[in-house]
C-alpha positions as CSV (number, residue, x, y, z in Angstrom):
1,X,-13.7,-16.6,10.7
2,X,-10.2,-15.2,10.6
3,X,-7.8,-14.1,13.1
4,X,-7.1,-10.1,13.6
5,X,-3.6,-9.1,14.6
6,X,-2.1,-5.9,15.2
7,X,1.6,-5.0,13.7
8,X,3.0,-2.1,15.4
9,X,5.9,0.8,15.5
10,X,6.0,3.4,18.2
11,X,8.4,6.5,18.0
12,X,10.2,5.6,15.1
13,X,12.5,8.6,13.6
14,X,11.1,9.1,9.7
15,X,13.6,10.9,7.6
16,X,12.7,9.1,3.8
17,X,10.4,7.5,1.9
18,X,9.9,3.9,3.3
19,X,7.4,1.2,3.7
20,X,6.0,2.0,7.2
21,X,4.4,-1.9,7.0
22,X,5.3,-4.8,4.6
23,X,2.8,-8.0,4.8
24,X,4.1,-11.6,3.7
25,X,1.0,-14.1,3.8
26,X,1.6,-17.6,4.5
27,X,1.0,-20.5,1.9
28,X,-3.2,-20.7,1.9
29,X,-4.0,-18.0,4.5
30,X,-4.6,-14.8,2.7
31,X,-4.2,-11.6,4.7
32,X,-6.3,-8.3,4.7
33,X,-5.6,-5.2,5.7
34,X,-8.8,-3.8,8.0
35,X,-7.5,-0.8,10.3
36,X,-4.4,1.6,9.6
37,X,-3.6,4.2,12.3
38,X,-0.4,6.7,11.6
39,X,0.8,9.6,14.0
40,X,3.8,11.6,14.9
41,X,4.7,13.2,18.3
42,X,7.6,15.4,17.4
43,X,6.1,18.4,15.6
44,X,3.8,19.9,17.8
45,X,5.0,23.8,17.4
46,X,6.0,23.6,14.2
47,X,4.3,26.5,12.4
48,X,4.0,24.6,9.0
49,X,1.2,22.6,8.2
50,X,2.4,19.2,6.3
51,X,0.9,16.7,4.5
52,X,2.1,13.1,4.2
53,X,1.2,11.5,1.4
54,X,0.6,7.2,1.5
55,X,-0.2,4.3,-0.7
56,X,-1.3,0.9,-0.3
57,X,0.6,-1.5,-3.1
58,X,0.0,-4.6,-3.8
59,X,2.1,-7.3,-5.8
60,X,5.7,-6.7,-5.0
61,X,7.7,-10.1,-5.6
62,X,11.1,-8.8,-3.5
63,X,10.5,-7.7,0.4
64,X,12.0,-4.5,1.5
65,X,14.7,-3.7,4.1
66,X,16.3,-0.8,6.2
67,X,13.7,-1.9,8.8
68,X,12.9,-4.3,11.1
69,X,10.8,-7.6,12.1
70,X,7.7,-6.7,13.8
71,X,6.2,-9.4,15.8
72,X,2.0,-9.5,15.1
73,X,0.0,-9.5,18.2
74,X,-3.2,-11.4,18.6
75,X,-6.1,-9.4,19.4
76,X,-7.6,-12.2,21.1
77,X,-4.9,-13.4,23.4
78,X,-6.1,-17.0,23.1
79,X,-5.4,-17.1,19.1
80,X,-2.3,-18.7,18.2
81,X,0.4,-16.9,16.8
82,X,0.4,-15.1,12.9
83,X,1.8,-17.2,10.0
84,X,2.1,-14.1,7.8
85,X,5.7,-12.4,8.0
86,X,5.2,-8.2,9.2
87,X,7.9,-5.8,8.6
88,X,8.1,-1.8,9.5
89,X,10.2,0.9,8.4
90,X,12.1,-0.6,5.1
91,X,14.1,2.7,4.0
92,X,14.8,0.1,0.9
93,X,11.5,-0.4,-0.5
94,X,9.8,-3.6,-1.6
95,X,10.2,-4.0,-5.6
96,X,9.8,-6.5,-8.6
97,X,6.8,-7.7,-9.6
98,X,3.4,-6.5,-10.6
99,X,2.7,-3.4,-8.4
100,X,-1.2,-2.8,-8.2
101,X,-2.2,0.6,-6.3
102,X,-4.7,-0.1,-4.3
103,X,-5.2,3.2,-2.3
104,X,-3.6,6.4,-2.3
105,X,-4.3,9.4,0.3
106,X,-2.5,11.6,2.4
107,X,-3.0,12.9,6.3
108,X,-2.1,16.0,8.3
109,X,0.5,15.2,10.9
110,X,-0.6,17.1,13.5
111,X,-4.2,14.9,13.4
112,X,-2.7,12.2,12.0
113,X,-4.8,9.1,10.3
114,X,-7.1,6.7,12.3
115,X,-8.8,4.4,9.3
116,X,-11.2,1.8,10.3
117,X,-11.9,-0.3,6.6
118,X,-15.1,-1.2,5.7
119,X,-15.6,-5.1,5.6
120,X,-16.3,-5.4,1.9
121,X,-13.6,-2.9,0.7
122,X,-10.8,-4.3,2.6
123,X,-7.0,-4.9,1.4
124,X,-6.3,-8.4,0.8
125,X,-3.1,-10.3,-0.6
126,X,-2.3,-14.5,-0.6
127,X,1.0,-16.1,-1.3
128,X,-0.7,-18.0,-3.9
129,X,-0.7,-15.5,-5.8
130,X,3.2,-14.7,-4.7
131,X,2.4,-11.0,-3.5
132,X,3.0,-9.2,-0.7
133,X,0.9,-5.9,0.4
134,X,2.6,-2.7,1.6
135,X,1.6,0.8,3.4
136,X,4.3,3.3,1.8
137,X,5.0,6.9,2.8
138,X,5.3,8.4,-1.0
139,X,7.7,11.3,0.0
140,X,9.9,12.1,3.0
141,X,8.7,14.7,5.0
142,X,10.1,18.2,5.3
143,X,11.8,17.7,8.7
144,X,12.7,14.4,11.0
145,X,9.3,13.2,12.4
146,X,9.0,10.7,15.7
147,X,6.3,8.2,14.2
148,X,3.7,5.6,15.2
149,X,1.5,3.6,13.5
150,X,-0.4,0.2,14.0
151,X,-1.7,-2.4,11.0
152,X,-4.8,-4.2,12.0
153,X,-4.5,-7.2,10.1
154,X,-6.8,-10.2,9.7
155,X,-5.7,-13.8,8.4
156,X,-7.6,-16.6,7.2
157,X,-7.1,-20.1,6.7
């Protein structure tokens, strides 16, 4: 049975196109990818109904940047910490390799996205296979947008 962690961001300004969460398994515990939850606070009144369009990639070889270390959090507070590396808001998105799209939707901001994965359809990505697994915002939105969003992650091994 694997470990679930949560990799979070709260109230982060979104101007561009980023990778709101990079994943880097360790060596022999592959990672999936079981809850995403995106929302913004900042454009409550704003008369204009936008959609943010998102993709989950798969097989990028170089890790992004522009962002910043997030710390996974054990769900279980008596797990031990994550191997797997977590990065949020890379403005410089992650490149090279073998890019497989593995999901692509989009959300309104004003409900934003809550996304619970079903077991047998999850994400999943292993460092023995030298991939890492984003959650990219495909366009920048219309207007600056306050942002938060939390990966539910699980790791094996």
């Amino acid at each position: 049975m694997g470990r679930l962690y949560s990799v979070e961001f709260e109230n982060v300004t979104v101007t561009a196109s980023q990778d709101f969460f990079e994943i880097s398994p360790a060596d022999d515990k592959p990672c999936r990818i079981v809850g995403l939850f995106l929302s913004q606070n900042s454009d409550k009144g704003d008369a204009e109904e936008e959609f943010m369009r998102w993709r989950v990639i798969r097989g990028h070889a170089t890790s992004g940047s522009g962002g910043s270390a997030a710390t996974p959090r054990p769900i279980n507070p008596t797990d031990v910490a994550a191997s797997f590396a977590a990065e949020v808001n890379n403005t410089t998105i992650a490149s090279a390799g073998t890019a497989v799209n593995l999901h692509s939707d989009s959300f309104n901001i004003r409900s934003g996205l809550g996304l619970w994965i079903p077991e047998n359809c999850w994400w999943e990505c292993s460092q023995g296979a030298g991939v890492i697994i984003v959650v990219r915002l495909m366009a920048a939105p219309a207007d600056a947008l306050s942002m938060s969003g939390t990966l539910y992650v699980r790791e094996d091994g």
